[in-house]
One Martini backbone bead per residue (centre of mass of N, CA, C, O) as a GRO file, in nm:
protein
  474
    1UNK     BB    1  -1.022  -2.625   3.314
    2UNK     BB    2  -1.249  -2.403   3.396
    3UNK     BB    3  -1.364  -2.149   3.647
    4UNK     BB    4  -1.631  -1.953   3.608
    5UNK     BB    5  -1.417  -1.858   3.360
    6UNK     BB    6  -1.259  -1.742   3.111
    7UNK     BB    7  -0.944  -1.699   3.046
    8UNK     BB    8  -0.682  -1.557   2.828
    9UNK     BB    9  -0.595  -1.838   2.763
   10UNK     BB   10  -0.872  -1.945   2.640
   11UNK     BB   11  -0.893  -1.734   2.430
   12UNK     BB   12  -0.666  -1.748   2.286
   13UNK     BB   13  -0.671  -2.060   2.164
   14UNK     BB   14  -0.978  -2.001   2.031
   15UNK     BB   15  -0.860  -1.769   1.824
   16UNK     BB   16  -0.583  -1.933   1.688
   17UNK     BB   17  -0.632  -2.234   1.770
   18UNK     BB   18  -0.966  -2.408   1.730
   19UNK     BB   19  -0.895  -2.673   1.592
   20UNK     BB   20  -0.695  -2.819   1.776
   21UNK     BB   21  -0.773  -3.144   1.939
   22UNK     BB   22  -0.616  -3.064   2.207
   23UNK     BB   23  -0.883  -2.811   2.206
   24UNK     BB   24  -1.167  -2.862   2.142
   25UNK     BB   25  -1.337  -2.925   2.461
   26UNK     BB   26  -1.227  -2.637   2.561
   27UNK     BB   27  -1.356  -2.476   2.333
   28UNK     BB   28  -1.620  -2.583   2.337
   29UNK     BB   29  -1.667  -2.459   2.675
   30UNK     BB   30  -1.634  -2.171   2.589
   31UNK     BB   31  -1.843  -2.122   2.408
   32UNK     BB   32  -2.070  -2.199   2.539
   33UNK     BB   33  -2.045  -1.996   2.755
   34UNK     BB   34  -2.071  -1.742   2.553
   35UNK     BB   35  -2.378  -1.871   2.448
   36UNK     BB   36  -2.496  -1.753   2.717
   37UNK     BB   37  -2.448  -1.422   2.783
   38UNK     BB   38  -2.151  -1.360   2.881
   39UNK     BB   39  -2.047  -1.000   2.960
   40UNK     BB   40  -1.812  -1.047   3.085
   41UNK     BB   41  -1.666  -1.188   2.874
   42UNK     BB   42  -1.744  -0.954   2.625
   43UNK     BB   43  -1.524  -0.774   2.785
   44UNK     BB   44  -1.267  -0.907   2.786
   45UNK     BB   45  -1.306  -0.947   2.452
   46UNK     BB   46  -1.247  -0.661   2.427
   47UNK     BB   47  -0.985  -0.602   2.599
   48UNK     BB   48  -0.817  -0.771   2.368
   49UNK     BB   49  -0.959  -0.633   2.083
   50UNK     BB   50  -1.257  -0.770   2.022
   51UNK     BB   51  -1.497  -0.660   1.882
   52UNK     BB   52  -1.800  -0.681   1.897
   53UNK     BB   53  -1.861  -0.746   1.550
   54UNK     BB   54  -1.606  -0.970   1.563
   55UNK     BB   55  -1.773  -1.147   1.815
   56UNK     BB   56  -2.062  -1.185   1.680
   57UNK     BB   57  -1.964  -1.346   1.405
   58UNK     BB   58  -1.844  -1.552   1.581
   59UNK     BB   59  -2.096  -1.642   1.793
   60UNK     BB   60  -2.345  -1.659   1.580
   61UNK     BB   61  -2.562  -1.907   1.502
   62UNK     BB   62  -2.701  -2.100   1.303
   63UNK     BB   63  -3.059  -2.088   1.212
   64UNK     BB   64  -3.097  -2.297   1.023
   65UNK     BB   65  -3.338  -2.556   1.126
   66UNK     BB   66  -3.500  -2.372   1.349
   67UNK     BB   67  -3.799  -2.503   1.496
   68UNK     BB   68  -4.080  -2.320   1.693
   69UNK     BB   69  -4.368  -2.515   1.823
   70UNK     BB   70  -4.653  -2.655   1.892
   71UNK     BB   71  -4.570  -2.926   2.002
   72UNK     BB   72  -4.214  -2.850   2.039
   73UNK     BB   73  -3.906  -2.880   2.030
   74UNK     BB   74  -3.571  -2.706   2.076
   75UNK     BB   75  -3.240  -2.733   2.094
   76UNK     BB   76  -2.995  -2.654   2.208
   77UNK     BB   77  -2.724  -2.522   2.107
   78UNK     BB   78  -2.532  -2.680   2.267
   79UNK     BB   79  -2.667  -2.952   2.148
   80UNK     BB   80  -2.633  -2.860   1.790
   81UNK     BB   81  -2.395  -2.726   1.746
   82UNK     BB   82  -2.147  -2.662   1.535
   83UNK     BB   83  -1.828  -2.600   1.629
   84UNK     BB   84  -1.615  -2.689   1.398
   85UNK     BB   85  -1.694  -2.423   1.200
   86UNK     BB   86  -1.649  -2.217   1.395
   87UNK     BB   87  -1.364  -2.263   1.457
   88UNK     BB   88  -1.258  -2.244   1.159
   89UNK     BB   89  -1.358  -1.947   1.082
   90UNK     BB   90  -1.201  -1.822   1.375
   91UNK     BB   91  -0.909  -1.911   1.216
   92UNK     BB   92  -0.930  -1.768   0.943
   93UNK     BB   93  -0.983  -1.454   1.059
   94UNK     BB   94  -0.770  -1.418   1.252
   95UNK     BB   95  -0.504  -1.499   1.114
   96UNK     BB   96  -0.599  -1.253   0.904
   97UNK     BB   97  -0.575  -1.020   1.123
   98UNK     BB   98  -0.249  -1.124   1.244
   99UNK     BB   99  -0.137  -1.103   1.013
  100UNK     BB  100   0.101  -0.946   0.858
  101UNK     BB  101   0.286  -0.778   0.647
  102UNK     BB  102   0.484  -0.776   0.391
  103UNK     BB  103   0.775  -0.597   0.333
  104UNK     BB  104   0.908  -0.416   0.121
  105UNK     BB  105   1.183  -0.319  -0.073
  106UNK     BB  106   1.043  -0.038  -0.180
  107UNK     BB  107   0.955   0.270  -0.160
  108UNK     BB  108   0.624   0.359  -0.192
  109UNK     BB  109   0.657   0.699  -0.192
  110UNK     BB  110   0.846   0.665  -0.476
  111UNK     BB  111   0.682   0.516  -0.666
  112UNK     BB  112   0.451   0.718  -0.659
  113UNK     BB  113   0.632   0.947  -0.770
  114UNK     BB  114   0.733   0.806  -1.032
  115UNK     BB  115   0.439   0.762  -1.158
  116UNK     BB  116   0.340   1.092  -1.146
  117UNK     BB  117   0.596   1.125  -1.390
  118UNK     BB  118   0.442   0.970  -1.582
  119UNK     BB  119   0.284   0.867  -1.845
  120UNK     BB  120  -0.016   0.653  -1.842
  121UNK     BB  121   0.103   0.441  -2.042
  122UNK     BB  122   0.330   0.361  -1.821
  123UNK     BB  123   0.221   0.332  -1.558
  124UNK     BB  124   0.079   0.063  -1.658
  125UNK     BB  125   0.343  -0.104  -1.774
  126UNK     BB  126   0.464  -0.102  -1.492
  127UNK     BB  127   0.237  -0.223  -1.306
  128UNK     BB  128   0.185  -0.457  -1.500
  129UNK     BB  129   0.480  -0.603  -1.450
  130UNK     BB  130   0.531  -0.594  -1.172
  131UNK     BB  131   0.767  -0.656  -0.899
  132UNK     BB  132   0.709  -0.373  -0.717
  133UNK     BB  133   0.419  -0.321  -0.806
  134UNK     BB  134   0.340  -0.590  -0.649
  135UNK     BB  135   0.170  -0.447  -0.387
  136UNK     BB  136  -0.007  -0.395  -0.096
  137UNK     BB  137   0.104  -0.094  -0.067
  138UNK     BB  138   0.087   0.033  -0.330
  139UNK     BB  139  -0.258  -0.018  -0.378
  140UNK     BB  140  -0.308   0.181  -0.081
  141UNK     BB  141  -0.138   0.421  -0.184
  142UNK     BB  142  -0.314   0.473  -0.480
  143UNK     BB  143  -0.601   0.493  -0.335
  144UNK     BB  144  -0.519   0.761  -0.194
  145UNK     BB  145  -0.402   0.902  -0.443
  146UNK     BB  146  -0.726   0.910  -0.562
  147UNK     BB  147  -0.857   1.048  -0.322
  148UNK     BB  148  -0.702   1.307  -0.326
  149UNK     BB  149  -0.826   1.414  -0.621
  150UNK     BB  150  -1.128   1.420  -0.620
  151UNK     BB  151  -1.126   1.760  -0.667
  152UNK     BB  152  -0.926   1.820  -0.941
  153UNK     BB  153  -0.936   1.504  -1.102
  154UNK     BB  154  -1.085   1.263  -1.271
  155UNK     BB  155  -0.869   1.138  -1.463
  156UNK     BB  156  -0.641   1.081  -1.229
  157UNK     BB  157  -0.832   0.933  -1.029
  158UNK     BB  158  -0.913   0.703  -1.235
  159UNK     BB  159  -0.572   0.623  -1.281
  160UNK     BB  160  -0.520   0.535  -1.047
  161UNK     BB  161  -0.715   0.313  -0.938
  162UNK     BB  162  -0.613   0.153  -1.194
  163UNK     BB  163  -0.341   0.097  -1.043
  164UNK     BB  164  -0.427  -0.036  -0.795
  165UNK     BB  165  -0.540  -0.269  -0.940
  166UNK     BB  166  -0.302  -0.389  -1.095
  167UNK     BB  167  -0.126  -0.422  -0.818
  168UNK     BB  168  -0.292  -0.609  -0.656
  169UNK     BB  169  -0.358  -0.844  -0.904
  170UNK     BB  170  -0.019  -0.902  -0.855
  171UNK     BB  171  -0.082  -1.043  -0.616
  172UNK     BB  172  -0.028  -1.253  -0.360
  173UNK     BB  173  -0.108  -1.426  -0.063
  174UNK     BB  174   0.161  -1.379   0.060
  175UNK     BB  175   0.206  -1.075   0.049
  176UNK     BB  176  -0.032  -1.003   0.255
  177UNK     BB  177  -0.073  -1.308   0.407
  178UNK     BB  178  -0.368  -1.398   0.274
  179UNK     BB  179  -0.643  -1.503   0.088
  180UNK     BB  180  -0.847  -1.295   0.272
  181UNK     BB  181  -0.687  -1.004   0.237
  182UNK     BB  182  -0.663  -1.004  -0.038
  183UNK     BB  183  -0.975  -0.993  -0.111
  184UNK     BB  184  -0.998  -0.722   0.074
  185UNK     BB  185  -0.801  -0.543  -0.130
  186UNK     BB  186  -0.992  -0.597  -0.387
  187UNK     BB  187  -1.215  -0.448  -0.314
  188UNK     BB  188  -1.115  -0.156  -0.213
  189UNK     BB  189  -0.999  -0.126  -0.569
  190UNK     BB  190  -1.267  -0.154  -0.677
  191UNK     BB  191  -1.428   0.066  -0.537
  192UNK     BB  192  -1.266   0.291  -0.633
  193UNK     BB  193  -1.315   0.251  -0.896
  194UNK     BB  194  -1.633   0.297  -0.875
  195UNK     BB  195  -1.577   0.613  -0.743
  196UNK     BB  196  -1.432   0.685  -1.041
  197UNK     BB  197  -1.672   0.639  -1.250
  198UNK     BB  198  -1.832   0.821  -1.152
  199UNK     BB  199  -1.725   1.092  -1.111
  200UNK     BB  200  -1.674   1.073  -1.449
  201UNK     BB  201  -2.007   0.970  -1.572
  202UNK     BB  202  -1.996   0.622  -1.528
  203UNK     BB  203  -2.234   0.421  -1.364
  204UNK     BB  204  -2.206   0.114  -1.524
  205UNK     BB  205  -1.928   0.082  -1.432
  206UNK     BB  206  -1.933   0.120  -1.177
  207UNK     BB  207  -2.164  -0.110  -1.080
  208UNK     BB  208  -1.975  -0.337  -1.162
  209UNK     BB  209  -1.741  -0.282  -0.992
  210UNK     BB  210  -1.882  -0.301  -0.702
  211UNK     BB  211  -1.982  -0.547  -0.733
  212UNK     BB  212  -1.690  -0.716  -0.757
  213UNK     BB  213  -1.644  -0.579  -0.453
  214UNK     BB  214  -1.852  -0.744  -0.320
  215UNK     BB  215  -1.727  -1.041  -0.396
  216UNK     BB  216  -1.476  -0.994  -0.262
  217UNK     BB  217  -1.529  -0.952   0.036
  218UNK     BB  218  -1.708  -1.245   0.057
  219UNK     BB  219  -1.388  -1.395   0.061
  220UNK     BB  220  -1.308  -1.249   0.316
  221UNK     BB  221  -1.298  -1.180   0.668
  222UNK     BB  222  -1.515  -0.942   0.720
  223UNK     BB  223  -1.493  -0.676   0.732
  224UNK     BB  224  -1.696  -0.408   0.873
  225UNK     BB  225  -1.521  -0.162   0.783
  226UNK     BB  226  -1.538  -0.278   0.461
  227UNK     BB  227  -1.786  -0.263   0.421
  228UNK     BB  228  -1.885   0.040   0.534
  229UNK     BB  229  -1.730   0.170   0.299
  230UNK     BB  230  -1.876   0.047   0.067
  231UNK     BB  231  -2.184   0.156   0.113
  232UNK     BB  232  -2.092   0.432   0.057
  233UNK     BB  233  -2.046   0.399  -0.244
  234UNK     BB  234  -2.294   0.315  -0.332
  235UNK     BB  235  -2.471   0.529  -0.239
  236UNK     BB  236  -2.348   0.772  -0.394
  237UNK     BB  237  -2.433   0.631  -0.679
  238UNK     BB  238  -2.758   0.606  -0.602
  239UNK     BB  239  -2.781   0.915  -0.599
  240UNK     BB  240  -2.663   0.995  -0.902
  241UNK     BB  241  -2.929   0.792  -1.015
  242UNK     BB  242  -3.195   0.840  -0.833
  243UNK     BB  243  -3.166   0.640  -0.585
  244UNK     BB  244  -3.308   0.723  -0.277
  245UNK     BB  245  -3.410   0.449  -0.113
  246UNK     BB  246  -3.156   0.291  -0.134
  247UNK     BB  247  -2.961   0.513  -0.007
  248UNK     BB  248  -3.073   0.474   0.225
  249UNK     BB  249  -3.052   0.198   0.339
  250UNK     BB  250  -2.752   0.168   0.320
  251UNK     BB  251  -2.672   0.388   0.505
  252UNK     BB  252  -2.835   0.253   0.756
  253UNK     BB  253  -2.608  -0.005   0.751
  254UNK     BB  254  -2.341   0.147   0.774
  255UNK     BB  255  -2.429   0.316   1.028
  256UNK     BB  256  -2.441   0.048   1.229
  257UNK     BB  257  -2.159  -0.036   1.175
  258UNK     BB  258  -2.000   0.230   1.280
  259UNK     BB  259  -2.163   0.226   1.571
  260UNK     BB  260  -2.038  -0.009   1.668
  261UNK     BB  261  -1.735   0.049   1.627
  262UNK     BB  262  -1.709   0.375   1.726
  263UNK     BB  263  -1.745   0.531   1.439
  264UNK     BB  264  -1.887   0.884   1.453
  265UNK     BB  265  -1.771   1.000   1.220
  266UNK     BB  266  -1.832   0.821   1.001
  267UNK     BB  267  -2.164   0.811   1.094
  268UNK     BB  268  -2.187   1.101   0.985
  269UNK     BB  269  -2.139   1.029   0.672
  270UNK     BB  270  -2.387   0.862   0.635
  271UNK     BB  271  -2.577   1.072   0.711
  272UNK     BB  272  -2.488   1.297   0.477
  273UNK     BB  273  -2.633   1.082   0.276
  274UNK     BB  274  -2.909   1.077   0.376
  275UNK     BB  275  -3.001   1.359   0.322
  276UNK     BB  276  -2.909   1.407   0.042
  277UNK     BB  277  -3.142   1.219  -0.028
  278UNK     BB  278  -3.399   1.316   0.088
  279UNK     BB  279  -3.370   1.596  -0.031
  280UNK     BB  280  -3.398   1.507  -0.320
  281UNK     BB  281  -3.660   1.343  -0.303
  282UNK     BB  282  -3.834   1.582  -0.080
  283UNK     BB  283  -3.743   1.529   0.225
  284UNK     BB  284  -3.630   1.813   0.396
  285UNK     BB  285  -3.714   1.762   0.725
  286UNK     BB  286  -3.547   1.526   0.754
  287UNK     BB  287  -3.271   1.629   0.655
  288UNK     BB  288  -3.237   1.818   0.891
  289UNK     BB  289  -3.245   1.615   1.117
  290UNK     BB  290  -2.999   1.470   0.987
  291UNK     BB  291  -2.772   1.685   1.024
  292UNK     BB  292  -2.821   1.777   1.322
  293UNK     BB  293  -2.687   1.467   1.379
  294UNK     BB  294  -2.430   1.495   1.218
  295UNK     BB  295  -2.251   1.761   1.298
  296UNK     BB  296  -2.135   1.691   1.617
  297UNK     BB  297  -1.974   1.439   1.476
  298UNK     BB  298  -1.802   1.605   1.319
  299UNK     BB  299  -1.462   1.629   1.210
  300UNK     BB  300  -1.281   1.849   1.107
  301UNK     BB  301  -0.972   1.790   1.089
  302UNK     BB  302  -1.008   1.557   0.919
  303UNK     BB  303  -1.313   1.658   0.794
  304UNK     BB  304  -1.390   1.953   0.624
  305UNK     BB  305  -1.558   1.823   0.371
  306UNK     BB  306  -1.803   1.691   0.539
  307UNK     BB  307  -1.884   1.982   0.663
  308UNK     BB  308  -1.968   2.150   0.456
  309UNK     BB  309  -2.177   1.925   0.316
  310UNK     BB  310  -2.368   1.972   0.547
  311UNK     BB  311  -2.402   2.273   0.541
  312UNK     BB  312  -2.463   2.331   0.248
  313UNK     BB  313  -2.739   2.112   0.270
  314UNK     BB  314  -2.874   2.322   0.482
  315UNK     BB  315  -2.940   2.518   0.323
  316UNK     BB  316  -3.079   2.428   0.103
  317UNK     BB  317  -3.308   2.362   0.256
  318UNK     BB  318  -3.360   2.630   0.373
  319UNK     BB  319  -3.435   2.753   0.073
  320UNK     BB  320  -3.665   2.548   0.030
  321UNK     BB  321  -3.802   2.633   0.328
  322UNK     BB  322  -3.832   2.933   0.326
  323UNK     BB  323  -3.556   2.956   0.539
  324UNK     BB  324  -3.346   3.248   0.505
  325UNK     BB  325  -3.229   3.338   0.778
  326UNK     BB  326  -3.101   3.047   0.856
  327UNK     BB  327  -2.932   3.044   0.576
  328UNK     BB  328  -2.763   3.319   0.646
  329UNK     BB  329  -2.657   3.206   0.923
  330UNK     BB  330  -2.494   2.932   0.788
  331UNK     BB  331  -2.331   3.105   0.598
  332UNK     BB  332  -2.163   3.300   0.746
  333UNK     BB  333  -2.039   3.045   0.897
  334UNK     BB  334  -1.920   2.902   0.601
  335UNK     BB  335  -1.742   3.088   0.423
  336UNK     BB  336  -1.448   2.993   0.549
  337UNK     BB  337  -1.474   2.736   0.450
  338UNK     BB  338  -1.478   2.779   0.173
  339UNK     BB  339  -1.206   2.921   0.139
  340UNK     BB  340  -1.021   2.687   0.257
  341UNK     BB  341  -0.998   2.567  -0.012
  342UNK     BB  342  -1.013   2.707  -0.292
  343UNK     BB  343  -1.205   2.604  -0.470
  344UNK     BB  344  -1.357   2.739  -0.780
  345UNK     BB  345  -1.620   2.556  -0.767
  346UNK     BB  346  -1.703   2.608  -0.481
  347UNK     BB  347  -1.700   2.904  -0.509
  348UNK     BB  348  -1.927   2.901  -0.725
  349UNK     BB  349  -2.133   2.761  -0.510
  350UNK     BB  350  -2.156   2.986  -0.331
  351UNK     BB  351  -2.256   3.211  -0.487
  352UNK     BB  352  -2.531   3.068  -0.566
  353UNK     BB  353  -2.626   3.077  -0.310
  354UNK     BB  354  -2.603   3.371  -0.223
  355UNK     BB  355  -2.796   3.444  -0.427
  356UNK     BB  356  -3.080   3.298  -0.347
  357UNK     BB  357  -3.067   3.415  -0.060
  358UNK     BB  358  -3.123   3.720  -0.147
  359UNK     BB  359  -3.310   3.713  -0.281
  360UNK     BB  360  -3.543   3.592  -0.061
  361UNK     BB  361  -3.467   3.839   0.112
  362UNK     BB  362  -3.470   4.118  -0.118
  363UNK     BB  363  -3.159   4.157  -0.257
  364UNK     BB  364  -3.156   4.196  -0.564
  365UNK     BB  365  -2.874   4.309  -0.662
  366UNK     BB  366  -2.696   4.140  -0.487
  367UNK     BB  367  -2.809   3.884  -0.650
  368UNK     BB  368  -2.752   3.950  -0.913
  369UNK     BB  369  -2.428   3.944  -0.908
  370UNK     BB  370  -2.394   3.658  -0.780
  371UNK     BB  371  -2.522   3.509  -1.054
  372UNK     BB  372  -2.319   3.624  -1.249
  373UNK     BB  373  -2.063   3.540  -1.123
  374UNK     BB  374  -2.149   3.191  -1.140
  375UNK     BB  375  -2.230   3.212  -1.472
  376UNK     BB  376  -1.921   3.278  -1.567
  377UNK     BB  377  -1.770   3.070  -1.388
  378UNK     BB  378  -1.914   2.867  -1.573
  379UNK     BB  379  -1.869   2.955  -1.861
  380UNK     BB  380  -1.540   2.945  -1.815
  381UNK     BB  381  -1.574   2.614  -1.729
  382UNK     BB  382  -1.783   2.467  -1.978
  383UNK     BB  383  -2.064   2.443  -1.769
  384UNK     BB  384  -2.356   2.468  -1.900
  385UNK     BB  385  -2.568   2.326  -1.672
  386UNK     BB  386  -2.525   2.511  -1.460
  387UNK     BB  387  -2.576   2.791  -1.598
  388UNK     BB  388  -2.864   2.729  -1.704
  389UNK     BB  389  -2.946   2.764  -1.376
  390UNK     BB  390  -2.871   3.003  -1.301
  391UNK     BB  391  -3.025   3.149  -1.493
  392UNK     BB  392  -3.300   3.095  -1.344
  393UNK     BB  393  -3.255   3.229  -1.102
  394UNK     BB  394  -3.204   3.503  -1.220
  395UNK     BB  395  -3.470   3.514  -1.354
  396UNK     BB  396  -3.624   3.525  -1.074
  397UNK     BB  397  -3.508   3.841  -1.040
  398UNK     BB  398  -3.644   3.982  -1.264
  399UNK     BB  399  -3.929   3.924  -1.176
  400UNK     BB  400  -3.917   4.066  -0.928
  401UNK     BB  401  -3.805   4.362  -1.088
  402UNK     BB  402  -3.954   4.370  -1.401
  403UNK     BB  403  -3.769   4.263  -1.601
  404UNK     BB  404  -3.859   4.141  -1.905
  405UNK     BB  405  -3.613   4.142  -2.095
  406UNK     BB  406  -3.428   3.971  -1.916
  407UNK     BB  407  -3.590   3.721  -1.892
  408UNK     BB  408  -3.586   3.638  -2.186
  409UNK     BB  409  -3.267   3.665  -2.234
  410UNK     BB  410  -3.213   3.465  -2.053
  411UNK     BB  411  -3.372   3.213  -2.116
  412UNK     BB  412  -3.274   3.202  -2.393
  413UNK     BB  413  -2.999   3.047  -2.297
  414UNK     BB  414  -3.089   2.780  -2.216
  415UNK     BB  415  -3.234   2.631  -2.486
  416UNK     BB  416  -2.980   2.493  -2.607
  417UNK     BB  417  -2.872   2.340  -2.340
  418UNK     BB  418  -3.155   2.154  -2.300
  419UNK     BB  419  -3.136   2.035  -2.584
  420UNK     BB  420  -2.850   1.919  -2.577
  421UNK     BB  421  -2.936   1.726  -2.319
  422UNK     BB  422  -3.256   1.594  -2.404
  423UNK     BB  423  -3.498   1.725  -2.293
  424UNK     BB  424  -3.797   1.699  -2.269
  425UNK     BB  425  -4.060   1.877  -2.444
  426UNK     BB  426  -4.176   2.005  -2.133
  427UNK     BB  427  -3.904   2.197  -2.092
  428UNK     BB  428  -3.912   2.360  -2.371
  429UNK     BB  429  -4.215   2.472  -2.310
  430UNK     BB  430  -4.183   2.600  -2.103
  431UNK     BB  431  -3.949   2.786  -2.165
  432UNK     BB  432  -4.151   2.947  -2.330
  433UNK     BB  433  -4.363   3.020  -2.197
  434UNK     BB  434  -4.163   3.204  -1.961
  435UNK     BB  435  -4.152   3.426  -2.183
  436UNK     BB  436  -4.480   3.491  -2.212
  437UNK     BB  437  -4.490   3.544  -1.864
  438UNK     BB  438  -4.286   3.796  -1.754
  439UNK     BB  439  -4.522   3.991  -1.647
  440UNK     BB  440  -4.604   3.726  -1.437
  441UNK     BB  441  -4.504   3.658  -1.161
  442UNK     BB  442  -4.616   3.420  -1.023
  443UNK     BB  443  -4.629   3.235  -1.266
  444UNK     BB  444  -4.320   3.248  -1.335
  445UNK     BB  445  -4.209   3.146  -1.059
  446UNK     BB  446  -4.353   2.882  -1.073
  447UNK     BB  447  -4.225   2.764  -1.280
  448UNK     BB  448  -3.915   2.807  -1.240
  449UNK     BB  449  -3.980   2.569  -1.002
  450UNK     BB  450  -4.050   2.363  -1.185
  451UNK     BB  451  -3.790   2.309  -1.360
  452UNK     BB  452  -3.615   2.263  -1.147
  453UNK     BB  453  -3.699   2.039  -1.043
  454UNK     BB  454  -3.697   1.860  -1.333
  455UNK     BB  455  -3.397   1.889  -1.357
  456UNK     BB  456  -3.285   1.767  -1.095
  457UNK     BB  457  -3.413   1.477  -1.252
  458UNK     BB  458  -3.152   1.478  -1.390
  459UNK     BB  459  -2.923   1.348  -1.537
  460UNK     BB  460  -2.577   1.331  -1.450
  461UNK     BB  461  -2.312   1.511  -1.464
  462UNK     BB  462  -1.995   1.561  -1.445
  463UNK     BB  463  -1.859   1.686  -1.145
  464UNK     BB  464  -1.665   1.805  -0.890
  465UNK     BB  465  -1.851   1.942  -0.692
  466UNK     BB  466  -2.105   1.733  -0.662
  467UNK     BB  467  -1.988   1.624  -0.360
  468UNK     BB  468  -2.187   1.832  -0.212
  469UNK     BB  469  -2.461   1.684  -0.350
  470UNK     BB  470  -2.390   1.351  -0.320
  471UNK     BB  471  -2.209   1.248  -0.058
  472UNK     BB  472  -1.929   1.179  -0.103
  473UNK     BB  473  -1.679   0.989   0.021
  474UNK     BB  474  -1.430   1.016   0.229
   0.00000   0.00000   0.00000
């Protein structure tokens, strides 16, 4: 029996074996002691290791069948509360955050690299034979590697997913350590599936994987690092959908469970999807309060592609809000970032937005070369929907040059892509309209804007840049 605070002995009592009988009344004391809402005793358990939001899960009685109300009583939770539930599920999420991980027999980074020199048809055949490839450390590290391709390869980072998903799924409960870690294995292949089938541009696909992926987590430790992991994927998802308002809500629960866990550059990820949810809707002064909430927490050296993404959407912000010099010196300062990627794609979007950029600020012919280098430069990357926004920026540098024969000659080109893509009839009539009053700057440029507006809440084609705007998840 403790005096004055429960020791670090009765701590660990509590957390590895409470249901233990020989222990029941003093880990009952302990308990009480906890909720009762000593600061001193939640810092010791900080201090073991147990963080905040794992100390909350184990702590935090069930309040269900309590009401109080004028002439009745309550029973204090001390009173009333099953110690025995607590117990035993505190008894068995530690179990499953302190068991092992089994080692493996063969090298996991052998295997990924001798997988990665197979046809897909062998990959499969191989992975799903089970053996060595029934593995949790290749499972995690499959998904790593459909991850790292991200921005490469869209069917072979799908192809990845799948075979994550496939050893993880020949794994039984003793390889992993518990069926509750396994559960969470499988979460996050199913997850990594979910976000690789979206980048695809199956959607409908992603929402069952994520679905799937998210009743796996559900009979998991409860790790709130694998929620709000699966949280950021599911946003992705519905930015991708235009499901805006849903899109801000997931970002705001991840993005609370990562500042519990004092996950600053995380949470800064969750905030730079929220902003792109923002500027997608319409809210675009919101869009920048949030990312310039994001920005000082960007680890560069971690993550600079998530470092880009807020750059780039904050840019796009400034062209939005009709505020070109403050757009062209976050440019400025971003150039050095686009180079370093060196990706193809990256580079014909920052060449697009530098075209925007010039235009607003009326260097008419600079903006001119910049838009004609990234409709060039989609086109022969045979990305069509990207080509045909991009030319309608050109026609709107035309349309302020004055040259009435080239805005129709641009907009022409856009008519066949935008007809192939199934846009509604009013998006066909607009741009016939645009034709007719190529010599009307005003009226011109108010279509124009008006075309992108509408056209940008276009679903959406699959494309591997689209990560720049979309807030894909690191």
């Amino acid at each position: 029996m403790f005096e004055g605070h429960p020791s670090t002995e009765d701590f660990q009592e509590l957390l590895r074996g409470a249901s233990r009988p020989v222990r029941r009344k003093s880990n009952a004391q302990v308990m009480r002691h906890l909720l009762s809402g000593c600061a001193v005793c939640r810092d010791h358990l900080g201090a073991m290791g147990w963080n905040q939001v794992g100390s909350t899960f184990l702590l935090q009685p069930k309040a269900d069948g309590f009401q109080s109300g004028e002439g009745t009583s309550t029973p204090s939770v001390a009173e009333t509360y099953d110690y025995g539930q607590a117990f035993a599920a505190a008894e068995r999420a530690v179990s499953a955050f302190l068991t092992p991980e089994q080692p493996g027999k063969v090298s996991v980074p052998l295997l990924v690299a001798e997988l990665a020199e197979l046809p897909a048809g062998e990959q499969i055949r191989r992975v799903a034979a089970g053996g060595p490839y029934a593995s949790p450390a290749l499972a995690r590290a499959l998904v790593e590697r459909s991850h790292a391709i991200r921005y490469s390869s869209a069917s072979d980072m799908l192809q990845f997913a799948e075979l994550a998903k496939l050893a993880a799924e020949g794994c039984s409960a003793a390889d992993e350590g518990s069926e509750l870690k396994l559960e969470d294995l499988l979460a996050r292949v199913w997850g990594q599936h979910g976000t690789a089938l979206r980048v695809g541009g199956q959607p409908r696909a992603a929402e069952e994987a994520l679905a799937t992926a998210q009743e796996h987590r559900r009979l998991g430790t409860g790790d709130p690092s694998l929620r709000a992991w699966l949280l950021e994927r599911v946003t992705a998802l519905a930015i991708f959908q235009s499901r805006f308002k849903e899109a801000v809500e997931t970002c705001e629960e991840g993005g609370q469970i990562y500042q519990e866990l004092g996950e600053s550059h995380l949470f800064a990820s969750t905030l730079t999807q929220k902003a792109i949810a923002l500027l997608y809707s319409g809210e675009t002064e919101a869009a920048v309060r949030v990312l310039n909430q994001a920005l000082p927490l960007i680890d560069h050296e971690e993550d600079p592609h998530l470092l880009l993404a807020a750059c780039h959407n904050l840019i796009r912000c400034y062209i939005d809000l009709d505020r070109p010099d403050q757009a062209m010196t976050l440019y400025g300062e971003t150039r050095e970032l686009y180079q370093e990627f060196g990706d193809p794609l990256i580079l014909l979007r920052a060449a697009w937005q530098e075209g925007q950029i010039l235009r607003d600020l009326g260097h008419l012919r600079a903006a001119e070369n910049a838009l004609l280098r990234a409709r060039k430069g989609y086109t022969e990357k045979g990305l069509a929907y990207e080509m045909a926004l991009v030319s309608l920026d050109l026609a709107s540098v035309y349309v302020k040059l004055g040259l009435v024969a080239e805005v129709k000659r641009t907009v022409m080109t856009t008519v066949p892509i935008f007809h192939a893509l199934r846009v509604k009839l009013e998006i066909l009539a607009a741009l016939l309209q645009l034709q007719q009053v190529a010599d009307q700057e005003q009226q011109a440029l108010d279509l124009i804007r008006n075309l992108n507006s509408r056209i940008s809440a276009l679903p959406k084609k699959p494309s591997v840049e689209r990560s720049l705007s979309e807030g894909q998840p690191a």
